[in-house]
TORPA-4810 file (N, C-alpha, C, O; in nm, 3 decimals):
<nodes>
NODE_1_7.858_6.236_13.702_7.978_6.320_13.696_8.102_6.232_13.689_8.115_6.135_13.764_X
NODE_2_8.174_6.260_13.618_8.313_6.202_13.620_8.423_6.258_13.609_8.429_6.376_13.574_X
NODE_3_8.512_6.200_13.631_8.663_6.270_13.686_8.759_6.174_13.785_8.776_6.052_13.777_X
NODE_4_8.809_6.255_13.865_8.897_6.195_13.959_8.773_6.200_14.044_8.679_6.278_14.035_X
NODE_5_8.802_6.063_14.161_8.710_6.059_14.281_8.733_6.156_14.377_8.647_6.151_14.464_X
NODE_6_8.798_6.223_14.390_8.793_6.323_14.484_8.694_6.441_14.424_8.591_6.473_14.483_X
NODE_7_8.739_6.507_14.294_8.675_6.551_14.257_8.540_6.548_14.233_8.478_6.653_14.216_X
NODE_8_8.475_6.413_14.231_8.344_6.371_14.243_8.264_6.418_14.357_8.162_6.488_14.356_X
NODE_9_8.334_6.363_14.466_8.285_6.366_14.586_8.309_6.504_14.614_8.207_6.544_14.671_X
NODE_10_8.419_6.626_14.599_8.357_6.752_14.630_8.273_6.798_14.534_8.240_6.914_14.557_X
NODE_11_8.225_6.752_14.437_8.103_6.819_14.377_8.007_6.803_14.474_7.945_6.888_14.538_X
NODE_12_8.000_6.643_14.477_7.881_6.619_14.597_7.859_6.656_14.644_7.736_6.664_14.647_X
NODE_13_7.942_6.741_14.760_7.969_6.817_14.862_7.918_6.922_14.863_7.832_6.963_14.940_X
NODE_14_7.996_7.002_14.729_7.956_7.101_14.724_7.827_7.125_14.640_7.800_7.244_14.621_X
NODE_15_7.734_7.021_14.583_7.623_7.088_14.523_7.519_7.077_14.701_7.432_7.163_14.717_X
NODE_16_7.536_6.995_14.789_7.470_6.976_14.955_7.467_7.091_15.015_7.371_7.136_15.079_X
NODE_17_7.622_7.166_14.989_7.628_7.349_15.086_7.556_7.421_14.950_7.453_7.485_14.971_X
NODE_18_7.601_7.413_14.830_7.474_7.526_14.768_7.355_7.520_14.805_7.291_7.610_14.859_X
NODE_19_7.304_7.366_14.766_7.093_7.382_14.808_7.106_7.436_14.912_7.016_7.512_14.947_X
NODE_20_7.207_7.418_14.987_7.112_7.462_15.158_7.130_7.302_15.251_7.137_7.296_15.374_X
NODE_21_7.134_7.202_15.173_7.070_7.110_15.292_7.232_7.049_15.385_7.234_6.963_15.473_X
NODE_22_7.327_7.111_15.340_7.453_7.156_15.483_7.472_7.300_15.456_7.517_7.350_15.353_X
NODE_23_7.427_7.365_15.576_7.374_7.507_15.629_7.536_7.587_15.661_7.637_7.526_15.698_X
NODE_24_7.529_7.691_15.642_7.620_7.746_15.701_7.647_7.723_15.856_7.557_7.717_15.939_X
NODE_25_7.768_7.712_15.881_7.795_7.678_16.006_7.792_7.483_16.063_7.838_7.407_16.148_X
NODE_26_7.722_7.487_15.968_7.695_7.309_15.999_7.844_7.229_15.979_7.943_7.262_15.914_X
NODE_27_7.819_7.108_16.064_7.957_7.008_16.084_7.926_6.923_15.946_7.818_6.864_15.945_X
NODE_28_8.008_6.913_15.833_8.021_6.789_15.775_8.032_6.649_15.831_8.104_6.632_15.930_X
NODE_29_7.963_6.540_15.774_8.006_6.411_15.852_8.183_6.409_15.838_8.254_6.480_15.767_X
NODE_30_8.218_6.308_15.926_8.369_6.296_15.946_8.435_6.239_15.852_8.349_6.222_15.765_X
NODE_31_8.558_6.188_15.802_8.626_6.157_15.697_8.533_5.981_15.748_8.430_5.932_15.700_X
NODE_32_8.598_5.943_15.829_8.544_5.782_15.813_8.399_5.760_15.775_8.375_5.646_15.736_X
NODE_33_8.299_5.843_15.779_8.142_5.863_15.744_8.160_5.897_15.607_8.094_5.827_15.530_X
NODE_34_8.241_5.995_15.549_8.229_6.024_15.404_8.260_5.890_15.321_8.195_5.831_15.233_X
NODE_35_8.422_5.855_15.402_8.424_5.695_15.281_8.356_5.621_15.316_8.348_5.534_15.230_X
NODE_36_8.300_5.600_15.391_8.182_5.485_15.367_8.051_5.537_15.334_7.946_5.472_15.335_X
NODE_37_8.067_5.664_15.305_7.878_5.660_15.210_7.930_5.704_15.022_7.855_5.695_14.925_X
NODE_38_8.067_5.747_15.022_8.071_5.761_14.892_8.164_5.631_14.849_8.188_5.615_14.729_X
NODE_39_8.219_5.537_14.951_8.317_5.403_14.883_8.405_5.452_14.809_8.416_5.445_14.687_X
NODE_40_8.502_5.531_14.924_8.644_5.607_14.873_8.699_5.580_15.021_8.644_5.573_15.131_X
NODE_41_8.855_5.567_14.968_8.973_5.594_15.078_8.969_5.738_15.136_8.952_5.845_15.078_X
NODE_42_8.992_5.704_15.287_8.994_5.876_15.354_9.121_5.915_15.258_9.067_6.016_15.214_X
NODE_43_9.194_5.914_15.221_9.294_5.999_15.134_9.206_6.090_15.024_9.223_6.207_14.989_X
NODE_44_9.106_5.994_14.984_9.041_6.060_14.898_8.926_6.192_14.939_8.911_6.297_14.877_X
NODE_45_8.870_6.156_15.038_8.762_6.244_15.162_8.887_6.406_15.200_8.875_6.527_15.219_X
NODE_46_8.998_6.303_15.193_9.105_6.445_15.263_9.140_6.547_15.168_9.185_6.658_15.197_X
NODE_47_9.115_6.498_15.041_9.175_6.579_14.892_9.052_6.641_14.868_9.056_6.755_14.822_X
NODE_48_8.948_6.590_14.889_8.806_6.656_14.818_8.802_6.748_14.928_8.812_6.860_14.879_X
NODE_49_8.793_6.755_15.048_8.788_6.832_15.143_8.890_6.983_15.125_8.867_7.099_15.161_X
NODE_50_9.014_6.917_15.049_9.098_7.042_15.069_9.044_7.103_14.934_9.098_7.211_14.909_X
NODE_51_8.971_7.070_14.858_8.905_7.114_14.706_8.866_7.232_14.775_8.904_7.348_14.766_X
NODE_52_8.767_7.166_14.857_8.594_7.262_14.883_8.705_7.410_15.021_8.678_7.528_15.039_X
NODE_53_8.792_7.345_15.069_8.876_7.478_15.125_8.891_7.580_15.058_8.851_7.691_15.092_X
NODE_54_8.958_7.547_14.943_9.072_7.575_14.844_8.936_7.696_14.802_8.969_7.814_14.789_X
NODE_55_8.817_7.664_14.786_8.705_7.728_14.740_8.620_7.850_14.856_8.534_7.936_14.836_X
NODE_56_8.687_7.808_14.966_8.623_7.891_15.112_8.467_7.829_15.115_8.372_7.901_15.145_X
NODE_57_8.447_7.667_15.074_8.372_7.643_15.103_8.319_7.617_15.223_8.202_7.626_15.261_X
NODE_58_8.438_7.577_15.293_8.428_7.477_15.426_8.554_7.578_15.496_8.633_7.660_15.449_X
NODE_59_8.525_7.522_15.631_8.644_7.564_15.731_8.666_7.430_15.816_8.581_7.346_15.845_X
NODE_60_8.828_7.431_15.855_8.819_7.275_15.895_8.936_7.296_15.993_9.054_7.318_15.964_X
NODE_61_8.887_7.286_16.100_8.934_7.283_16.264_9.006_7.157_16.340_8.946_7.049_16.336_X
NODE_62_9.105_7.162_16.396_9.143_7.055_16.468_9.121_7.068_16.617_9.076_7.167_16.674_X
NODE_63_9.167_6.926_16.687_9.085_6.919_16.818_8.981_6.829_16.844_8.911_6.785_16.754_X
NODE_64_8.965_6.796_16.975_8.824_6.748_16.996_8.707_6.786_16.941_8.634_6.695_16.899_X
NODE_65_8.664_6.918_16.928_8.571_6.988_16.871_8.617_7.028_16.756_8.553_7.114_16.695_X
NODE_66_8.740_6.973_16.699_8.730_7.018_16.576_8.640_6.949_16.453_8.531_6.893_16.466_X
NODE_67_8.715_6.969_16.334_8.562_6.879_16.216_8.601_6.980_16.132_8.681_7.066_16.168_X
NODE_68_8.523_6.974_15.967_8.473_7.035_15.869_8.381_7.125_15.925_8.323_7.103_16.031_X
NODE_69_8.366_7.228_15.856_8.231_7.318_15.881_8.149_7.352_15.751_8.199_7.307_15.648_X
NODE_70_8.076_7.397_15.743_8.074_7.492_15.584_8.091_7.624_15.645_8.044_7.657_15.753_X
NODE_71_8.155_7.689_15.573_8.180_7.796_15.603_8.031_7.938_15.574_7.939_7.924_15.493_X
NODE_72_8.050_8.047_15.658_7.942_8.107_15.721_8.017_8.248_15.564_8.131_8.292_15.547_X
NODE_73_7.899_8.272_15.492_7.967_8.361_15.337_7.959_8.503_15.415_7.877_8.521_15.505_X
NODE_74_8.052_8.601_15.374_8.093_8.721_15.425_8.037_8.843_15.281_8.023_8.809_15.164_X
NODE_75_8.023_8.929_15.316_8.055_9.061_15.184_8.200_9.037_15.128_8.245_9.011_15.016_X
NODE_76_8.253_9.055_15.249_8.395_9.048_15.180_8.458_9.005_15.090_8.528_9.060_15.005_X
NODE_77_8.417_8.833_15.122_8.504_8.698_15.075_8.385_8.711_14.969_8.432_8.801_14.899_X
NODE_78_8.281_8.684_14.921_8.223_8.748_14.816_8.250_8.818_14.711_8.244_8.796_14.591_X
NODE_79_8.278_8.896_14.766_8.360_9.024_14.658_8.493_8.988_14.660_8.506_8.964_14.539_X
NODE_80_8.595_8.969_14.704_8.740_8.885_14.715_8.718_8.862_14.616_8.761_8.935_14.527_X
NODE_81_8.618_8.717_14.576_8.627_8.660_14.447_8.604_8.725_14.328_8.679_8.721_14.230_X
NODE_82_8.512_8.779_14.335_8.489_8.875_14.220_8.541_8.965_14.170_8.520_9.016_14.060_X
NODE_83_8.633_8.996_14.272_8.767_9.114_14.211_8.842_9.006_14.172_8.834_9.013_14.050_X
NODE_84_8.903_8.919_14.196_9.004_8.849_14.122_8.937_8.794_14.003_9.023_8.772_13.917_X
NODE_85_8.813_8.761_13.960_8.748_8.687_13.833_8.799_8.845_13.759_8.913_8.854_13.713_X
NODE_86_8.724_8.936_13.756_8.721_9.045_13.696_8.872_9.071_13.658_8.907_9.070_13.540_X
NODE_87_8.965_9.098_13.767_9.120_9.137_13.716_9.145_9.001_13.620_9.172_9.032_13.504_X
NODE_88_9.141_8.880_13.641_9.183_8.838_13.533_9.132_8.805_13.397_9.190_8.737_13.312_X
NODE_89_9.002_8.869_13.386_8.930_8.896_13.265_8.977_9.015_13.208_8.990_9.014_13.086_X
NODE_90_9.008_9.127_13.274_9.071_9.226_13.215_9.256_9.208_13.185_9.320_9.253_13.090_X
NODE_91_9.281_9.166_13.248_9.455_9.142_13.265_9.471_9.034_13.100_9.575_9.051_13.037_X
NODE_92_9.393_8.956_13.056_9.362_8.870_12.930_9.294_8.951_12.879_9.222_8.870_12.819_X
NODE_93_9.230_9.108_12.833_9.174_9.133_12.793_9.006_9.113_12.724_8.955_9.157_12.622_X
NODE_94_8.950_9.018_12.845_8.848_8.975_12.780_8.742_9.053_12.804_8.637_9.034_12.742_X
NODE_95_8.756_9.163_12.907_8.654_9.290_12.904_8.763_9.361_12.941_8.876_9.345_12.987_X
NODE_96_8.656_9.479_12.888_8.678_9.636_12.823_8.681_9.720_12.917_8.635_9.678_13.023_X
NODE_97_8.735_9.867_12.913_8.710_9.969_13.011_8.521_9.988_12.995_8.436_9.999_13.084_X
NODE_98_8.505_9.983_12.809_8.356_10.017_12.828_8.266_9.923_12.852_8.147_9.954_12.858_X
NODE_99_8.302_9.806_12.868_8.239_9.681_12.976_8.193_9.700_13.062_8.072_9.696_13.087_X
NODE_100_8.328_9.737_13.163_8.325_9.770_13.253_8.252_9.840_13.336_8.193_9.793_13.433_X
NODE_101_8.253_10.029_13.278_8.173_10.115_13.319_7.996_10.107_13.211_7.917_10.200_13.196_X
NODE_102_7.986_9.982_13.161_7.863_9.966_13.180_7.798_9.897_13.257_7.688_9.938_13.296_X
NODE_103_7.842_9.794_13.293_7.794_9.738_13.423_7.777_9.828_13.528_7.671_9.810_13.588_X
NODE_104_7.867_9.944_13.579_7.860_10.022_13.653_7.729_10.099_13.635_7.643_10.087_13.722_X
NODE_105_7.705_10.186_13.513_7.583_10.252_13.435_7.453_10.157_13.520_7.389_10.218_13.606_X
NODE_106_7.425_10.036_13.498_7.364_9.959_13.538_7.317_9.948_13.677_7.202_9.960_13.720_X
NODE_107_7.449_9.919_13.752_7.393_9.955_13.899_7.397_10.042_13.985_7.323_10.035_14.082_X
NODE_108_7.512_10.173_13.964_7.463_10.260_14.012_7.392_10.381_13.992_7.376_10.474_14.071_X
NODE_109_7.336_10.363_13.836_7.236_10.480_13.828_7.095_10.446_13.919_7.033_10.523_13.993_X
NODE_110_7.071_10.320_13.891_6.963_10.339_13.993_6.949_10.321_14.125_6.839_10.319_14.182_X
NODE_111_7.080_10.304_14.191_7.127_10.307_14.321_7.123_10.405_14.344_7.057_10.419_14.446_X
NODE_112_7.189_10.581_14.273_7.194_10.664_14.324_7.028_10.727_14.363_7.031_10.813_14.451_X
NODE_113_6.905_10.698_14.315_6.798_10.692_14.358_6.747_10.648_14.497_6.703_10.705_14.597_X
NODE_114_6.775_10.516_14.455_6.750_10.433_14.610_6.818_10.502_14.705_6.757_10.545_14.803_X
NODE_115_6.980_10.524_14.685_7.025_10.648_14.822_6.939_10.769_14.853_6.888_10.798_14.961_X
NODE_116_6.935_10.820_14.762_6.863_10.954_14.777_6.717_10.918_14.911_6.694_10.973_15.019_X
NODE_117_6.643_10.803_14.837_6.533_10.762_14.915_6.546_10.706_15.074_6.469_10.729_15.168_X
NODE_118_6.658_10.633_15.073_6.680_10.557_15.172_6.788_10.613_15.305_6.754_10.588_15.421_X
NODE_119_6.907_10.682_15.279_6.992_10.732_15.324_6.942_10.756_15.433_6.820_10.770_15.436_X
NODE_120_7.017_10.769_15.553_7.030_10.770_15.702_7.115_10.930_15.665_7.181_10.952_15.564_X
NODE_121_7.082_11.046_15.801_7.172_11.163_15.835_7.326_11.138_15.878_7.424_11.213_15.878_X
NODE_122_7.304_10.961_15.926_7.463_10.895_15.941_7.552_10.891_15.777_7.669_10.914_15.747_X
NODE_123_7.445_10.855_15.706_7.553_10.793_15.562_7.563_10.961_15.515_7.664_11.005_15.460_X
NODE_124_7.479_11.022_15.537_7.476_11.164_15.463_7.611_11.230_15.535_7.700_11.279_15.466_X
NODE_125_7.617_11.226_15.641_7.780_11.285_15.678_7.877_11.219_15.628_7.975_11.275_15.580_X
NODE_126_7.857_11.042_15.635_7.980_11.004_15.571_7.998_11.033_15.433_8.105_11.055_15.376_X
NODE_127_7.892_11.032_15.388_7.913_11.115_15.233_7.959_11.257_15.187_7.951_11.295_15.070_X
NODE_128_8.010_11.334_15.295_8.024_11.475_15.279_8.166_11.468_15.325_8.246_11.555_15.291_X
NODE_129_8.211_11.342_15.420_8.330_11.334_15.457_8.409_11.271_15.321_8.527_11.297_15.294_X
NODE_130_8.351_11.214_15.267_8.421_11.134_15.118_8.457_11.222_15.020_8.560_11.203_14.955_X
NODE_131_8.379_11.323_14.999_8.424_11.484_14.948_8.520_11.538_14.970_8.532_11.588_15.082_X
NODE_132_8.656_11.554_14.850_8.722_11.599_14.860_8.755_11.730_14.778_8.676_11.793_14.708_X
NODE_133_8.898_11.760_14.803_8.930_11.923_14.743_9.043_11.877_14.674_9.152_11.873_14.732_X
NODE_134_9.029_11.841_14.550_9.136_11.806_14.437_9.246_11.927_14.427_9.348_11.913_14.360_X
NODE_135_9.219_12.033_14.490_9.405_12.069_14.485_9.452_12.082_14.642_9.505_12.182_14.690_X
NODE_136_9.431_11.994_14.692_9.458_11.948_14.835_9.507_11.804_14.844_9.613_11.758_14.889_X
NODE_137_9.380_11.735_14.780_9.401_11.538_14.796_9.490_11.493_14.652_9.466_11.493_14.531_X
NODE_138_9.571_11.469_14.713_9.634_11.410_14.548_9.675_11.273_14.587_9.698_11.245_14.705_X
NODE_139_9.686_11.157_14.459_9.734_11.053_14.484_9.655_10.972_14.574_9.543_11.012_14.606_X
NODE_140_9.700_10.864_14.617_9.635_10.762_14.726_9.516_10.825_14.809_9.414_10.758_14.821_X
NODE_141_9.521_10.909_14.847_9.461_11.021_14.891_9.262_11.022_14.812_9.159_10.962_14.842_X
NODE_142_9.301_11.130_14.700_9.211_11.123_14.589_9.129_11.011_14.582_9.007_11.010_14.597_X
NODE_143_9.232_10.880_14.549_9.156_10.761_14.481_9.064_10.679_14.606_8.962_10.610_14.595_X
NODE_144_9.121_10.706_14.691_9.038_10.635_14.837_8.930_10.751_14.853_8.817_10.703_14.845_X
NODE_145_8.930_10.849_14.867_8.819_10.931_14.905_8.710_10.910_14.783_8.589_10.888_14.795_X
NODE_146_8.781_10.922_14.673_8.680_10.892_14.543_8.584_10.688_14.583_8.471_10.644_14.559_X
NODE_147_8.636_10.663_14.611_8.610_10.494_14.584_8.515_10.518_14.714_8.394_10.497_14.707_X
NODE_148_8.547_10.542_14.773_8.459_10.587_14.964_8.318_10.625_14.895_8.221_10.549_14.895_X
NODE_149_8.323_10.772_14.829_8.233_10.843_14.824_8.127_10.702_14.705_8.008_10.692_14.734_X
NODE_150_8.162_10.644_14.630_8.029_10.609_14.576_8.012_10.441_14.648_7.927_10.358_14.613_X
NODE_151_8.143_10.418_14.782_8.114_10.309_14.826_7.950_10.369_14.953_7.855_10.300_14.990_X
NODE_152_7.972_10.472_14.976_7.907_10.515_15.087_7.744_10.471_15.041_7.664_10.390_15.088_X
NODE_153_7.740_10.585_14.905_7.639_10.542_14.828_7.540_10.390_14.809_7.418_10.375_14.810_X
NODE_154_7.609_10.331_14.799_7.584_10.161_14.745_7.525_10.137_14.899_7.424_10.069_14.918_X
NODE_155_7.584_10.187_14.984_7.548_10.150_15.159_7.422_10.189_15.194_7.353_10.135_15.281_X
NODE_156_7.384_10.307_15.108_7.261_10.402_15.154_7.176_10.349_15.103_7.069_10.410_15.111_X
NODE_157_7.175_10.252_15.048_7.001_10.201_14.919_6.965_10.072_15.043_6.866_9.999_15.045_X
NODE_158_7.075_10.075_15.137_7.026_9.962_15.214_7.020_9.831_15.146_7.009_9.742_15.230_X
NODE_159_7.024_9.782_15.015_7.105_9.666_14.949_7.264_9.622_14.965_7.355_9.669_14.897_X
NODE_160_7.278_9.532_15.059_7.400_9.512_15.040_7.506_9.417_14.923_7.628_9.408_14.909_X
NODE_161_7.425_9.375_14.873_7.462_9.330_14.787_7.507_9.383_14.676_7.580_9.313_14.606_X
NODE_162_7.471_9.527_14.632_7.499_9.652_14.595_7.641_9.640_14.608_7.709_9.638_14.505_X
NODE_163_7.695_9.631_14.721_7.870_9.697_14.685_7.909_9.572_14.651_7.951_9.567_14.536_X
NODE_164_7.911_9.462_14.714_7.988_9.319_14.693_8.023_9.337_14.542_8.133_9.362_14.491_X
NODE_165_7.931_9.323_14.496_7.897_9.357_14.306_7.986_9.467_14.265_8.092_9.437_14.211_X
NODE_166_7.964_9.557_14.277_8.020_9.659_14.263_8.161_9.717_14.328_8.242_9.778_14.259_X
NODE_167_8.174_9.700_14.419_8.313_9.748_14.508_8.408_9.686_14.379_8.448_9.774_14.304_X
NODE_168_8.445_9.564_14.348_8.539_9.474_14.262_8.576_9.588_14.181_8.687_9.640_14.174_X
NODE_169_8.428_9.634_14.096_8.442_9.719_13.953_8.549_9.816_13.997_8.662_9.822_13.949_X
NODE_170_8.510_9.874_14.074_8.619_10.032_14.156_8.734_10.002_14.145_8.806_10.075_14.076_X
NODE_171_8.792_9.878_14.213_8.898_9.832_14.268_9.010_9.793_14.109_9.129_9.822_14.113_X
NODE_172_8.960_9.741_14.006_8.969_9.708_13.890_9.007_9.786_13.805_9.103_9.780_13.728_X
NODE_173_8.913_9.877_13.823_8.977_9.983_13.699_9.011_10.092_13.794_8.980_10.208_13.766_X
NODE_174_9.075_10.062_13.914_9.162_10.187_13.946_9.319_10.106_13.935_9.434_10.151_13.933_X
NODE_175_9.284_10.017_13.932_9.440_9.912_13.929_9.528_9.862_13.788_9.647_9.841_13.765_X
NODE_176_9.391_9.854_13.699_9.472_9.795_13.571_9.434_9.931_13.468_9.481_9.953_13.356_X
NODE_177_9.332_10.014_13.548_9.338_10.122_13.386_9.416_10.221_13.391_9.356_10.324_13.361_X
NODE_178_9.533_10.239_13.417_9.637_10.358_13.433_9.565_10.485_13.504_9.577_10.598_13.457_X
NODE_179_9.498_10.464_13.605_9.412_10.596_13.687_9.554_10.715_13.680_9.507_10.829_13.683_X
NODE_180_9.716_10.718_13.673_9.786_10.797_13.650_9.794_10.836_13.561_9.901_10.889_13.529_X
NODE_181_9.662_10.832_13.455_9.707_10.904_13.290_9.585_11.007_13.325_9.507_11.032_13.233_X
NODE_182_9.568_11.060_13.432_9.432_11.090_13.411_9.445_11.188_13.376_9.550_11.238_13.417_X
NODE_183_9.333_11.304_13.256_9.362_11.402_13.179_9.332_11.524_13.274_9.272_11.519_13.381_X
NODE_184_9.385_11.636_13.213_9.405_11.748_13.339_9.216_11.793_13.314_9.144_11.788_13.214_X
NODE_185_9.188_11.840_13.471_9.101_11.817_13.512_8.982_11.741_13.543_8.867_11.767_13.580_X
NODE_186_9.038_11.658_13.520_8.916_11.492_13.554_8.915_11.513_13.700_8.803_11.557_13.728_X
NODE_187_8.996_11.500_13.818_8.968_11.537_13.963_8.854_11.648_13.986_8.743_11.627_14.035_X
NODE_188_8.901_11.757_13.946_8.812_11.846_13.942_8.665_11.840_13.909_8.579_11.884_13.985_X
NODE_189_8.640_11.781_13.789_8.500_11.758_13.747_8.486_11.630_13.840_8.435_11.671_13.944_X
NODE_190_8.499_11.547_13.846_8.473_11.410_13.993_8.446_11.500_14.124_8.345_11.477_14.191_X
NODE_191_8.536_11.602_14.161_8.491_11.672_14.287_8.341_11.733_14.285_8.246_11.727_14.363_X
NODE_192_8.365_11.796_14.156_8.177_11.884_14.156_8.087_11.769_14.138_7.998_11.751_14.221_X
NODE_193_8.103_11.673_14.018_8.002_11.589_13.991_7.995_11.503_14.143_7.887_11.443_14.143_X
NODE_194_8.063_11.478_14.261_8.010_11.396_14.406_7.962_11.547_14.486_7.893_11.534_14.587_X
NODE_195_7.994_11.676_14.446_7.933_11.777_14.513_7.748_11.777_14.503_7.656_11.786_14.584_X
NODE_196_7.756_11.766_14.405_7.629_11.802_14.324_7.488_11.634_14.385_7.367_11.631_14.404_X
NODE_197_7.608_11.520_14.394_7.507_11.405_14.412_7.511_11.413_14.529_7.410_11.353_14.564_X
NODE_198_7.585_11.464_14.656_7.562_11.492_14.780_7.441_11.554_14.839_7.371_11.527_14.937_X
NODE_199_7.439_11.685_14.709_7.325_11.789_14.767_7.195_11.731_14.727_7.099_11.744_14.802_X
NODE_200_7.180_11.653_14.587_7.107_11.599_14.551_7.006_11.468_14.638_6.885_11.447_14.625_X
NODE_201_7.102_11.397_14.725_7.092_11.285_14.809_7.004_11.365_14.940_6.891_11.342_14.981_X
NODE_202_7.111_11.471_14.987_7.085_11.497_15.103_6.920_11.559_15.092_6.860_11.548_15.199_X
NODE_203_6.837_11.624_14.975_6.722_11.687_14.939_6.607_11.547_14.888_6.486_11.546_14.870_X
NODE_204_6.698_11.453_14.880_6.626_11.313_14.864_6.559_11.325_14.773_6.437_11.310_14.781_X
NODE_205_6.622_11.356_14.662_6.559_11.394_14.502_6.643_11.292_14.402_6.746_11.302_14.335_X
NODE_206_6.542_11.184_14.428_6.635_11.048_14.387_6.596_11.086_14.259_6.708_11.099_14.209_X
NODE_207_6.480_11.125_14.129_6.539_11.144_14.032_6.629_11.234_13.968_6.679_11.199_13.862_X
NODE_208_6.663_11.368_14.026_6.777_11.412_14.018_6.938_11.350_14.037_7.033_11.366_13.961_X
NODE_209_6.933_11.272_14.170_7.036_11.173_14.175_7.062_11.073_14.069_7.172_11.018_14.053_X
NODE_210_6.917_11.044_13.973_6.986_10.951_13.890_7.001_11.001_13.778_7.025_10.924_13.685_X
NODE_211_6.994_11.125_13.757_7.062_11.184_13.592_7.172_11.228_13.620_7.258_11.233_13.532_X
NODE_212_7.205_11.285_13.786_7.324_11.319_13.804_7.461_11.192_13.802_7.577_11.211_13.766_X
NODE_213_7.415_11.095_13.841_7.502_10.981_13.850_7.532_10.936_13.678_7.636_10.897_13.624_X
NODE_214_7.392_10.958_13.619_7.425_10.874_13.516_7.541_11.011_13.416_7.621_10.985_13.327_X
NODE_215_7.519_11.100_13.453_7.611_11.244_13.370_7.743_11.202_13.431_7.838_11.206_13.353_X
NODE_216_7.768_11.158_13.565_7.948_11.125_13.574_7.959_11.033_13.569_8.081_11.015_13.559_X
NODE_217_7.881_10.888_13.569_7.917_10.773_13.528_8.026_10.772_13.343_8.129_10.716_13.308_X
NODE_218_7.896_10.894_13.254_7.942_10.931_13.115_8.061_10.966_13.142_8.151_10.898_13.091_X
NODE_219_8.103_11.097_13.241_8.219_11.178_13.237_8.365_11.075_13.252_8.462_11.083_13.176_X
NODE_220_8.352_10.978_13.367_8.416_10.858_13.410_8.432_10.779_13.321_8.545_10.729_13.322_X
NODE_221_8.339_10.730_13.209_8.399_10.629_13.129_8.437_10.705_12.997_8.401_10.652_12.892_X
NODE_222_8.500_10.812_12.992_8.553_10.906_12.827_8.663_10.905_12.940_8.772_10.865_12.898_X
NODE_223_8.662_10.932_13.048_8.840_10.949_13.085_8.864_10.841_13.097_8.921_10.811_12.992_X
NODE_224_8.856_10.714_13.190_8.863_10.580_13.182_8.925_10.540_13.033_9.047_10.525_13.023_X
NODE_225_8.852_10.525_12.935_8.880_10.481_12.780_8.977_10.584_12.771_9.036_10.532_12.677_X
NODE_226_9.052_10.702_12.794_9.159_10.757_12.732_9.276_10.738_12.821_9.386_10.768_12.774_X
NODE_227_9.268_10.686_12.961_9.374_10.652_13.043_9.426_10.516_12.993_9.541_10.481_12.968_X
NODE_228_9.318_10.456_12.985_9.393_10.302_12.897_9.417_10.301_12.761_9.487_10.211_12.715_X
NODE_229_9.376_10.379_12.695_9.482_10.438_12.588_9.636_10.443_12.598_9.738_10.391_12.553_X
NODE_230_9.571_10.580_12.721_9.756_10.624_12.736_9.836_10.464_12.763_9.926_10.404_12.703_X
NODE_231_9.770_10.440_12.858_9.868_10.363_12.936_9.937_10.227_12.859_10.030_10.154_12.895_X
NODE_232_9.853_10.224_12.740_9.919_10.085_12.619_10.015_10.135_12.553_10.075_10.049_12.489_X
NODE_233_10.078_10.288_12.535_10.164_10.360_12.477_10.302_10.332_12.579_10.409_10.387_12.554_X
</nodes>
């Protein structure tokens, strides 16, 4: 590999926390241990270090007990990243609304199955609480109860990896696709079409759940593609 030596040495670094063989939670050796096994100035150990930060690779503590760590990976910070890759693939136009809601097509049609199968009487209430009454919820309102109701979903297949993936998509095209162009009655049909996968879930008729998901995933990406229409006007 070549480059700048700092840069070298956080590759190093960082290809050690991918394999596995520095573990989450584990202490990196100390700056004076790094330059003398890679034959670099600690200036250089201190720049590669702030690389692998800069990346949420590492966490790095001061103190007696302080040190490098590798850092312990979250859902969150996971998905963090992946909503920002995604917004700026769309913000450059390099994917599409119908990109977009195909990837979606992808994972939650057959998620809405796995819920149906898997779901807890806990996620089934929170799923009835995510149900809203579109001439009641308007605005901020709407779009959080909507994003809830198929986050709940992704929760119920018991894959968590399911939303990490997915949560971004939600977040994305409620932000850059003009969700305020939306055509009159799109709320409305979103209210029946999460009515319908509720009752469907709760009867645990996962292939019903997945023609029903995949019928408003369709409904979602014809309004989607005409909101970002509007919204280039």
């Amino acid at each position: 590999m070549t480059g700048p030596a700092y840069a070298v040495l956080a590759g190093a670094l960082r290809a050690r926390i991918v394999s596995g063989e520095l573990a989450p939670g584990e202490r990196l050796p100390n700056e004076q241990e790094l330059s003398a096994e890679f034959g670099v100035g600690r200036s250089t150990v201190r720049e590669a270090l702030r690389s692998l930060a800069s990346q949420d690779l590492i966490q790095t503590t001061r103190g007696v007990s302080g040190g490098s760590f590798v850092s312990v990976p979250t859902a969150a910070h996971l998905s963090a990243h992946l909503e920002t890759g995604m917004t700026l693939m769309a913000a450059a136009e390099r994917v599409t609304v119908g990109q977009l809601m195909s990837l979606r097509h992808l994972l939650e049609v057959p998620a809405a199955g796995e819920a149906a199968r898997h779901r807890t009487d806990e996620q089934l209430e929170d799923l009835r609480r995510a149900e809203f009454d579109p001439a009641v919820a308007v605005g901020e309102a709407t779009y959080a109860a909507n994003q809830d109701f198929h986050l709940v979903l992704l929760r119920a297949t018991g894959n968590p990896l399911l939303e990490v993936i997915t949560a971004p998509l939600f977040r994305v095209l409620a932000t850059r696709f003009g969700r305020d162009h939306a055509p009159d009655g799109f709320w409305s049909c979103v209210a029946d079409d999460h009515a319908e996968l509720h009752d469907l879930v709760a009867a645990r008729d996962a292939d019903g759940a997945v023609t029903a998901m995949r019928r408003h995933l369709d409904h979602l990406t014809g309004a989607y593609q005409q909101m970002d229409r509007l919204s280039r006007n």
